[in-house]
DRENGUVEX-848114 format. One record per residue: residue number from 1; residue in one letter; chain; x, y, z of N, C-alpha, C, O in turn. Coordinates in nm, 3 decimals, padded with zeros to 5 digits, always signed. Each point is the difference from the previous one (the first is absolute). Layout:
residues N
NUM  A  A  X  Y  Z  X  Y  Z  X  Y  Z  X  Y  Z
...
END
This chain:
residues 150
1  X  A  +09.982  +07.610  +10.066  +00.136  +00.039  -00.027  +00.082  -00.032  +00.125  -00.051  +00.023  +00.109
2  X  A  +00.149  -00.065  -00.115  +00.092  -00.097  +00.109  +00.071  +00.099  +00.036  +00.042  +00.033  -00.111
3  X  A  +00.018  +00.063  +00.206  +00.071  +00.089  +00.118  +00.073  +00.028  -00.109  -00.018  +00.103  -00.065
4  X  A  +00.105  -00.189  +00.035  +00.144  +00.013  -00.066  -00.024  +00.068  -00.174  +00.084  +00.009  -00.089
5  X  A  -00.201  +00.022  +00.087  -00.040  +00.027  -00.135  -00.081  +00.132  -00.004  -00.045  +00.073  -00.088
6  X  A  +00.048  -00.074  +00.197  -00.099  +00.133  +00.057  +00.089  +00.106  -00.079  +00.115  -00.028  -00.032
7  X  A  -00.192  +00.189  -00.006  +00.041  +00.068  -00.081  +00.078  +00.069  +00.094  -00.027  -00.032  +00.116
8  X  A  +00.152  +00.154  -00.133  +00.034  +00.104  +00.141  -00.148  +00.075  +00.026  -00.102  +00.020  -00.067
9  X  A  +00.148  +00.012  +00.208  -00.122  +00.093  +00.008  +00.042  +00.186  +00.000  +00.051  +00.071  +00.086
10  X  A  -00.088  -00.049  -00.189  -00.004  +00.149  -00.011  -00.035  +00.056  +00.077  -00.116  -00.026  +00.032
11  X  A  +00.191  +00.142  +00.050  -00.034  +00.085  +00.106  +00.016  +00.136  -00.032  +00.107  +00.047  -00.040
12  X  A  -00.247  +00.042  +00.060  +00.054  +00.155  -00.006  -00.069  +00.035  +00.113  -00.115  -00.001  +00.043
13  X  A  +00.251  +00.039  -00.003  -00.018  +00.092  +00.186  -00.002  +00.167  -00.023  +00.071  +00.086  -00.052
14  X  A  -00.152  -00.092  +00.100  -00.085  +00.208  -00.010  +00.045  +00.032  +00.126  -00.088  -00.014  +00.085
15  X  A  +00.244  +00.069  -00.027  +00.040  +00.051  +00.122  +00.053  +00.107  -00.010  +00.078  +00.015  -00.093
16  X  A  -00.100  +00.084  +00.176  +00.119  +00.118  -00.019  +00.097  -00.008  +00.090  +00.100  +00.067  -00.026
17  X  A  -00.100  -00.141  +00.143  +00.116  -00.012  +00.087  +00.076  -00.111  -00.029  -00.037  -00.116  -00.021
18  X  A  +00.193  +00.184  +00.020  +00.137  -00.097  -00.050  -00.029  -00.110  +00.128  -00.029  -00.118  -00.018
19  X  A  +00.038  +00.164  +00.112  -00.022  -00.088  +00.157  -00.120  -00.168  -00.054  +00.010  -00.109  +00.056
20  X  A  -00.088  +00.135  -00.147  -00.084  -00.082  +00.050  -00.018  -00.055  -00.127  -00.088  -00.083  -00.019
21  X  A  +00.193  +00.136  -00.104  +00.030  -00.066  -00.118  +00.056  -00.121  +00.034  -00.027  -00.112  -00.045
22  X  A  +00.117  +00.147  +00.140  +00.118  -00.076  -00.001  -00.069  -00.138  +00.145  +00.027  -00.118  +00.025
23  X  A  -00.104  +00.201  +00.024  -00.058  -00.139  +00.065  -00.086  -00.097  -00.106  +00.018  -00.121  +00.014
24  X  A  -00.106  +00.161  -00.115  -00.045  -00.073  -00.103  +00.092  -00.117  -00.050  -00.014  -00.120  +00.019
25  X  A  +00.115  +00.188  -00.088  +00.084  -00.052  -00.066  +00.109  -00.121  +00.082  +00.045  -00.094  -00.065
26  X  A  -00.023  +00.108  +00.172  +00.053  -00.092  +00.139  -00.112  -00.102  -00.042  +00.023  -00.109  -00.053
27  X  A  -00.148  +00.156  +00.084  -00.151  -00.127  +00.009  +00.035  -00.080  -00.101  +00.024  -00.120  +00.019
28  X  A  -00.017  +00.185  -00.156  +00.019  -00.051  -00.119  +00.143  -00.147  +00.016  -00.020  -00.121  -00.009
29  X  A  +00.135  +00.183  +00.031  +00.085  -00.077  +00.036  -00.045  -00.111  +00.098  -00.014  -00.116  -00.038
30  X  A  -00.002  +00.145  +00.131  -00.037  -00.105  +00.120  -00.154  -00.099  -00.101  -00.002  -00.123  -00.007
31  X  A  -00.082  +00.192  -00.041  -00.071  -00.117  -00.084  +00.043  -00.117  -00.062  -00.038  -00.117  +00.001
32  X  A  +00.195  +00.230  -00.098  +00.039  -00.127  -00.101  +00.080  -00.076  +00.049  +00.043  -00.100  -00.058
33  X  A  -00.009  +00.142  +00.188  +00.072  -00.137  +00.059  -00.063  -00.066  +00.101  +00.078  -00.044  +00.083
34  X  A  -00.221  +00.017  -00.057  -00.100  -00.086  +00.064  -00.008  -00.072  -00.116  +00.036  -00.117  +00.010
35  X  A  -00.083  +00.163  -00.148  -00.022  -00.049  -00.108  +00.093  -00.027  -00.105  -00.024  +00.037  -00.115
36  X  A  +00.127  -00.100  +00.145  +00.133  +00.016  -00.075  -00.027  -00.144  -00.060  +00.030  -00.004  -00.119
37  X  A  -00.068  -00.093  +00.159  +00.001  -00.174  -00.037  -00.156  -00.020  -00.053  -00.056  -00.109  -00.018
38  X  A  -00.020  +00.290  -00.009  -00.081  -00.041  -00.101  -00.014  +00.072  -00.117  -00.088  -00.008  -00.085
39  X  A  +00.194  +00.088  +00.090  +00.029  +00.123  -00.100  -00.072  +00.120  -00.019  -00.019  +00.059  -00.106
40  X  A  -00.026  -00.023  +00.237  -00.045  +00.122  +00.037  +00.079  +00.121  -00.081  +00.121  -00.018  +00.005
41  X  A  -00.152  +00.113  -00.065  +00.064  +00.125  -00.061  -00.118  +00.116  +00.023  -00.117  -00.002  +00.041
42  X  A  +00.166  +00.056  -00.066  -00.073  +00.145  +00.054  +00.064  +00.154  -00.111  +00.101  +00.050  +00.050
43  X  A  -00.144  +00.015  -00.170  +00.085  +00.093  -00.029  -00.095  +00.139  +00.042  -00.114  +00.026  -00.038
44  X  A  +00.223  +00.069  +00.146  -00.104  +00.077  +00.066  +00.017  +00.153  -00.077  +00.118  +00.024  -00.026
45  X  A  -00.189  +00.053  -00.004  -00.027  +00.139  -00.078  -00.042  +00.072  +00.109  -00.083  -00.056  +00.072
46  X  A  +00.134  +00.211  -00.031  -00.014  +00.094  +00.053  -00.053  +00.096  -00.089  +00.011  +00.018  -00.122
47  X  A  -00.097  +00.062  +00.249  -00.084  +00.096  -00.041  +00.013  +00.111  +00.095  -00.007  -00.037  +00.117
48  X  A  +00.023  +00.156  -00.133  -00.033  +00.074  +00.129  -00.098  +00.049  +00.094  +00.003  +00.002  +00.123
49  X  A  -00.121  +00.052  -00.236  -00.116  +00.012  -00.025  -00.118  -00.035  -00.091  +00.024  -00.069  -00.098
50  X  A  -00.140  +00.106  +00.120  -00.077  -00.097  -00.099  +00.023  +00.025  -00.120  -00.006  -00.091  -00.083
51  X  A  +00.043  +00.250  +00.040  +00.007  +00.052  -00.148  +00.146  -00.134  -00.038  +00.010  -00.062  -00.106
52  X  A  +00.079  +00.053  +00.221  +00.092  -00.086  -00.125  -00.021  -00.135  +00.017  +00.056  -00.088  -00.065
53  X  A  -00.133  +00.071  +00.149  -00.107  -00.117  -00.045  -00.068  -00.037  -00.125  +00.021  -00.107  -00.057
54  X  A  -00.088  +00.183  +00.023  -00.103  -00.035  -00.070  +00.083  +00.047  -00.157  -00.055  -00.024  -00.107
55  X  A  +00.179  +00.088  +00.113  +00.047  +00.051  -00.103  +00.111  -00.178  -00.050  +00.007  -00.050  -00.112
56  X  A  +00.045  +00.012  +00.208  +00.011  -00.087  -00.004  -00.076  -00.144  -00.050  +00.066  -00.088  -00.055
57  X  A  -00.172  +00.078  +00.075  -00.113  -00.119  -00.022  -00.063  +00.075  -00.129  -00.021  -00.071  -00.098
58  X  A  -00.006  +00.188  +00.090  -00.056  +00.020  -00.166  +00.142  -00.022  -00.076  -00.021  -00.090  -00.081
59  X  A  +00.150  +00.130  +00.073  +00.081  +00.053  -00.101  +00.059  +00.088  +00.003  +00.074  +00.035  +00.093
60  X  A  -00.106  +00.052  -00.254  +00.074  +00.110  +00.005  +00.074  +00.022  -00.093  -00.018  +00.010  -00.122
61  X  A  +00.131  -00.002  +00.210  +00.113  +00.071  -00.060  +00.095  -00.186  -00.030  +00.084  -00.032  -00.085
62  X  A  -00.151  -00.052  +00.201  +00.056  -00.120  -00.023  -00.116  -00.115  +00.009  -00.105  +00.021  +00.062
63  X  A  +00.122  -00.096  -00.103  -00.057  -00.147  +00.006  -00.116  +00.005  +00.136  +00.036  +00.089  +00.078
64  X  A  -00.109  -00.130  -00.051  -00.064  -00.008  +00.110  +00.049  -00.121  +00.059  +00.065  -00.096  -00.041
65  X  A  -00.125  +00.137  +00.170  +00.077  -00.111  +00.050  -00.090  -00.170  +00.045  -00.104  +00.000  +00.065
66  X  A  +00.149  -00.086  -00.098  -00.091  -00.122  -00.050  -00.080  -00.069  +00.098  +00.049  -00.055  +00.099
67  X  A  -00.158  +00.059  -00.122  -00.092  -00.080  +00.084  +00.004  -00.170  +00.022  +00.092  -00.069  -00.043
68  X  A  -00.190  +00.023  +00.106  -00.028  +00.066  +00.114  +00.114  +00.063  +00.040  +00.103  +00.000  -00.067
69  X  A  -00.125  +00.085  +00.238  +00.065  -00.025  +00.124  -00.081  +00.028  +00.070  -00.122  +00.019  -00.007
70  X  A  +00.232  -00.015  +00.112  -00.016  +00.020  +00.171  +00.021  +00.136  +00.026  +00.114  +00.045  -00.014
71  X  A  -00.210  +00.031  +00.051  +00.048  +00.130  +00.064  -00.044  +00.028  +00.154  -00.103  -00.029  +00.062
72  X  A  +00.212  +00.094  -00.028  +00.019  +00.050  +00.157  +00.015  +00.151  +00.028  +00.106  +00.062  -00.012
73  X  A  -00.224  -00.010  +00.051  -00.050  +00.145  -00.029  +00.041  +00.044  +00.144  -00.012  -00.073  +00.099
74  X  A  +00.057  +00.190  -00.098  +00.012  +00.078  +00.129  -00.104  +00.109  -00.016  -00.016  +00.046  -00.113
75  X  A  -00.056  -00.001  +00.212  -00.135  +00.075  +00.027  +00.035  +00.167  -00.031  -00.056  +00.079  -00.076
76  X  A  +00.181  -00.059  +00.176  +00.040  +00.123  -00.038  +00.119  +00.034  -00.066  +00.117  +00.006  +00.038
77  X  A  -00.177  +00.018  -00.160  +00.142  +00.053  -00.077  -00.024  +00.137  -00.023  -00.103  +00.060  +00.029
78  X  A  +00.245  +00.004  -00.104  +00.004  +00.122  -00.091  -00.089  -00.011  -00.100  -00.031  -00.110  -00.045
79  X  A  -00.030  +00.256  -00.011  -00.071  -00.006  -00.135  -00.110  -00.048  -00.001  -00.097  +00.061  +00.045
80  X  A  +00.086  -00.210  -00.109  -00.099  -00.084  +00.005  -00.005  -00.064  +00.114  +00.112  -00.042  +00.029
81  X  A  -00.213  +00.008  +00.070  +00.042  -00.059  +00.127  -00.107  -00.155  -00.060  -00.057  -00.015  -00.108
82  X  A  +00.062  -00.097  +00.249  -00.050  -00.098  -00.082  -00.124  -00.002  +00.012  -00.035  -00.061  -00.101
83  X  A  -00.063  +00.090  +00.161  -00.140  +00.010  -00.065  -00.014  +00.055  -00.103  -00.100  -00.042  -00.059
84  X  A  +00.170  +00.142  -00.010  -00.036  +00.040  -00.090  +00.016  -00.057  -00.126  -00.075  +00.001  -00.097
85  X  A  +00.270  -00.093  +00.128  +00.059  -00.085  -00.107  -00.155  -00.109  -00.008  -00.068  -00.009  -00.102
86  X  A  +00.046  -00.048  +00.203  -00.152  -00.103  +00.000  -00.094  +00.032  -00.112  -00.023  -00.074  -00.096
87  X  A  -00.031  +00.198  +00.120  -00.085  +00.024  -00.109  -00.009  +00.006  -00.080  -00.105  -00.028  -00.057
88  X  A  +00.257  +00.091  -00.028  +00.041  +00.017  -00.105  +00.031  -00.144  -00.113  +00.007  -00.005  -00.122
89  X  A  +00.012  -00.134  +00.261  +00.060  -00.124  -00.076  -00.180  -00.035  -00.014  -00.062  +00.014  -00.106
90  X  A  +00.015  -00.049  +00.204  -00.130  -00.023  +00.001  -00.087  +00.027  -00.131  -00.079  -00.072  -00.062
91  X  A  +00.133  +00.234  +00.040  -00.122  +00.019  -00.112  +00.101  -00.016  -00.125  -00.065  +00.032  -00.100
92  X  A  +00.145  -00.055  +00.078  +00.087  -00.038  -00.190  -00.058  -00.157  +00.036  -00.004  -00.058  +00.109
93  X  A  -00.039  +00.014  -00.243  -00.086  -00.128  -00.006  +00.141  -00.090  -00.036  -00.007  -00.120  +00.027
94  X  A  +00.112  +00.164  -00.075  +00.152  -00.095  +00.015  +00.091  -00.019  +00.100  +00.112  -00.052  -00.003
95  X  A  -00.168  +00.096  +00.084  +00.062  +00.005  +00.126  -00.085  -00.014  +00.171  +00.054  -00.031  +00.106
96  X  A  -00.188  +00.063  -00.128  -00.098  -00.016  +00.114  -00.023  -00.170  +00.011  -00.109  -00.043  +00.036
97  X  A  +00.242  -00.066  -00.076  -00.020  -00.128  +00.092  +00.138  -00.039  +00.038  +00.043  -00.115  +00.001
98  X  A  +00.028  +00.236  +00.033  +00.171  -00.001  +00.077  -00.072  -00.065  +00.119  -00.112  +00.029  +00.042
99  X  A  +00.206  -00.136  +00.011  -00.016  -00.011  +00.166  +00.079  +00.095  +00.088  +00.122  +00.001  -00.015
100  X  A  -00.193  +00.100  +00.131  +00.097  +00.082  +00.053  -00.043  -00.061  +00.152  -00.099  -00.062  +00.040
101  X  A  +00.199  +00.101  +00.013  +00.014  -00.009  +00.167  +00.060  +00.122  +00.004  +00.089  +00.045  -00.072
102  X  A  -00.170  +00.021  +00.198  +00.053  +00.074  +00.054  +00.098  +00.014  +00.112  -00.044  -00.068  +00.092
103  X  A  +00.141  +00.118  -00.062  +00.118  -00.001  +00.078  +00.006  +00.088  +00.048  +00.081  +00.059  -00.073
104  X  A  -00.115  +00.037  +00.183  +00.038  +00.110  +00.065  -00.043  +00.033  +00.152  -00.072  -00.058  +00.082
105  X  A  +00.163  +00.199  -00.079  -00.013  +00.037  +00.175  -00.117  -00.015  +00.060  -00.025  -00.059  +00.106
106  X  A  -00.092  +00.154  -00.228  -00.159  +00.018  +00.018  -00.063  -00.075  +00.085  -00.013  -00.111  -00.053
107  X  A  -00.035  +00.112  +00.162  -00.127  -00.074  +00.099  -00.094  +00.044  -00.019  -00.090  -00.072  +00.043
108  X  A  +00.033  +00.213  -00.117  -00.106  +00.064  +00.025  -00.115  -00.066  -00.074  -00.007  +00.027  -00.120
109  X  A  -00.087  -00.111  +00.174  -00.148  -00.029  -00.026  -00.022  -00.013  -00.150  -00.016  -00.101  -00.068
110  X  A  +00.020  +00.264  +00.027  -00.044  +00.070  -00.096  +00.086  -00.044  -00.122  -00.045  -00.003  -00.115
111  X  A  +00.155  -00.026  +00.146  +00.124  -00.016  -00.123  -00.036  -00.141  -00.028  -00.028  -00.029  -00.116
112  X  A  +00.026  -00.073  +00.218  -00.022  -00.143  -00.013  -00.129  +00.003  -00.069  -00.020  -00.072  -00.098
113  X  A  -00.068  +00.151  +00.145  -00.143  -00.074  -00.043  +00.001  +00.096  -00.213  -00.093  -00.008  -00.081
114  X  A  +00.197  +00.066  +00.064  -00.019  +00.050  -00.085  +00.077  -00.073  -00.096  -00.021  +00.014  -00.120
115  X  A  +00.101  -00.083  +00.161  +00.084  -00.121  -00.071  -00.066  -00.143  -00.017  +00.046  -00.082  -00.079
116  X  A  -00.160  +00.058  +00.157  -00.032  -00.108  -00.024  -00.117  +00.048  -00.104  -00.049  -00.099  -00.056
117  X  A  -00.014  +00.231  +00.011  -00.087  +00.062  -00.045  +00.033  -00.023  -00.177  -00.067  -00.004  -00.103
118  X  A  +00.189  -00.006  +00.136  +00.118  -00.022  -00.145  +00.020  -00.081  -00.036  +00.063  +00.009  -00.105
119  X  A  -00.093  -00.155  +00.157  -00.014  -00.116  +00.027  +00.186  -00.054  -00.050  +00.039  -00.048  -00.106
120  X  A  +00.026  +00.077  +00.212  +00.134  -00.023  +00.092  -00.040  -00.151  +00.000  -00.112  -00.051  -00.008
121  X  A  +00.257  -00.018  +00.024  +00.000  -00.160  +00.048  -00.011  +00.013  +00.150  -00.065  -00.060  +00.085
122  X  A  +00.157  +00.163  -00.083  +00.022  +00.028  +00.190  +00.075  +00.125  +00.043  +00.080  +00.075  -00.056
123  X  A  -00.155  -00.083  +00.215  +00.087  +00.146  +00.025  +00.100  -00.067  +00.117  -00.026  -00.078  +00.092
124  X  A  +00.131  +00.131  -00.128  +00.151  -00.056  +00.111  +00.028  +00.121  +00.038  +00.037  +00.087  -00.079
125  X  A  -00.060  -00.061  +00.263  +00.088  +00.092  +00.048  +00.160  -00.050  +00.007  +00.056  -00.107  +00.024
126  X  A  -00.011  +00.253  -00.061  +00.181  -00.006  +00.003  +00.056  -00.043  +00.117  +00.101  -00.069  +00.008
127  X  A  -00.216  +00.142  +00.151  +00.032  -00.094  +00.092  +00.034  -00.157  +00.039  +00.096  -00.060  +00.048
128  X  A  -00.230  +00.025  -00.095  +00.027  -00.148  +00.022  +00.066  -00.082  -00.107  -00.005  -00.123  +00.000
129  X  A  +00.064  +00.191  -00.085  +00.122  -00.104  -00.080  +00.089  +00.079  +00.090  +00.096  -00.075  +00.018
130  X  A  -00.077  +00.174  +00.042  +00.145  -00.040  +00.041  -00.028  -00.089  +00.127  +00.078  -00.095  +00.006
131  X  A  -00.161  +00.101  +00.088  -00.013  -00.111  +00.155  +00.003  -00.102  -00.067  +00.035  -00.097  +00.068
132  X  A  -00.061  +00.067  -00.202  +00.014  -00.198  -00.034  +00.085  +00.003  -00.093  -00.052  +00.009  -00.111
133  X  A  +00.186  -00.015  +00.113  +00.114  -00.018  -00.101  +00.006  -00.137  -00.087  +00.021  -00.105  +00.061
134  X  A  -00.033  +00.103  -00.161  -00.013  -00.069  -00.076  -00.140  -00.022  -00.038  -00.025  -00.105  -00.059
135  X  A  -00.079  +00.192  +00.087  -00.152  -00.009  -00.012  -00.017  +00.048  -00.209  -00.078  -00.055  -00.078
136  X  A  +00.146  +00.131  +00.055  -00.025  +00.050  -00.106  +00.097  -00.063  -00.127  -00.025  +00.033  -00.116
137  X  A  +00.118  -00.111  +00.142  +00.062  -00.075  -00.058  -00.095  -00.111  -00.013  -00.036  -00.038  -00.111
138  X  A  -00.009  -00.020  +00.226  -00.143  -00.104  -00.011  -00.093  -00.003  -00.120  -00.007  -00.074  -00.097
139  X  A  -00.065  +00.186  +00.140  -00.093  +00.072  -00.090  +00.046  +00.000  -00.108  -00.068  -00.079  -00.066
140  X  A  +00.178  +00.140  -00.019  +00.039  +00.009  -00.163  -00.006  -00.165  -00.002  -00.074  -00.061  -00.078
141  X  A  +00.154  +00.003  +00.164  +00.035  -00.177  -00.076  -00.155  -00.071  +00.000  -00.043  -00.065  -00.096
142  X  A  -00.020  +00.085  +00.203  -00.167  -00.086  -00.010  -00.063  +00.097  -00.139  -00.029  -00.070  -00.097
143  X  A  +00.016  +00.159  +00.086  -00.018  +00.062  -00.095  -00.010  -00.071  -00.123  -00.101  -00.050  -00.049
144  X  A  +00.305  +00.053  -00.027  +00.041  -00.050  -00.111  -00.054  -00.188  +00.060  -00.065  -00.068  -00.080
145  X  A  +00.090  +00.028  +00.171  -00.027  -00.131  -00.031  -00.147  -00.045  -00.009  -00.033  -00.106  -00.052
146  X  A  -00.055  +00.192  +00.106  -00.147  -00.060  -00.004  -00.085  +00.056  -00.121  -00.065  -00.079  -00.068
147  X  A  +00.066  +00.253  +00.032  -00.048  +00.050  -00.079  -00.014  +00.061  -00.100  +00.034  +00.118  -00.007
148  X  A  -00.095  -00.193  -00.112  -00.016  +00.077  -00.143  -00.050  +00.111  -00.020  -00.117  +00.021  +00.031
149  X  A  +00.202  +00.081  -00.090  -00.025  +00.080  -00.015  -00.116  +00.052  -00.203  -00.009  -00.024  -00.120
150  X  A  -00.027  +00.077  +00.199  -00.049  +00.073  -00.200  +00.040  +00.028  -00.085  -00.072  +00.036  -00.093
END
């Protein structure tokens, strides 16, 4: 499939901070204009926590929301936090082959090694996207331009 034909890439971001929504969503922008002359698109879905996560990706009350995507999990949320959202996608057999990356403050050992346990694409500290600006805009565009999703 040729760039320019490539599908958008669906994004649901699992954040509870407005602060770091809005850095997502900047990434998002700054992607589609690295990728503007190959028709990069991106349509991104918020979540707060995992419950409106996963309420989201089953349905409901509305449509679920359409696969594949891309999800970008934050470790500590309200309610459902994201190891737990992990387990919960992991074990529904319509949903345990989401690609997630993880995105958050978390350094601790225990959180990483429990995300890759979940089998995560990757764990991204929040630190080091902000020391490399434009690092995570990177990432979504190599992403949509190199990989098929399920």
């Amino acid at each position: 499939m040729s760039p320019s034909r490539r599908p958008a890439l669906r994004l649901l971001l699992v954040e509870d901070d407005e602060v770091d929504r809005e850095a997502v969503e900047r990434a998002v922008e700054e992607a589609a204009q690295l990728g503007l002359e190959e028709g990069f698109a991106c349509q991104v879905h918020h979540a707060r926590d995992g419950d409106e996560a996963l309420a989201l990706l089953r349905g409901g009350s509305q449509a679920p929301l359409p696969h594949p995507c891309l999800i970008l999990l934050d470790i500590k949320l309200p309610r459902m936090g994201g190891l737990e959202f992990l387990a919960c996608l992991r074990a529904d057999p319509d949903l345990t082959d989401c690609v997630v990356f993880v995105l958050t403050t978390s350094e601790k050992p225990e959180d990483r090694a429990g995300a890759y346990r979940s089998h995560v694409a990757g764990y991204v500290s929040k630190r080091r996207v902000s020391e490399a600006p434009g690092a995570l805009a990177g990432l979504l565009l190599a992403y949509w331009r190199l990989v098929d999703l399920p």
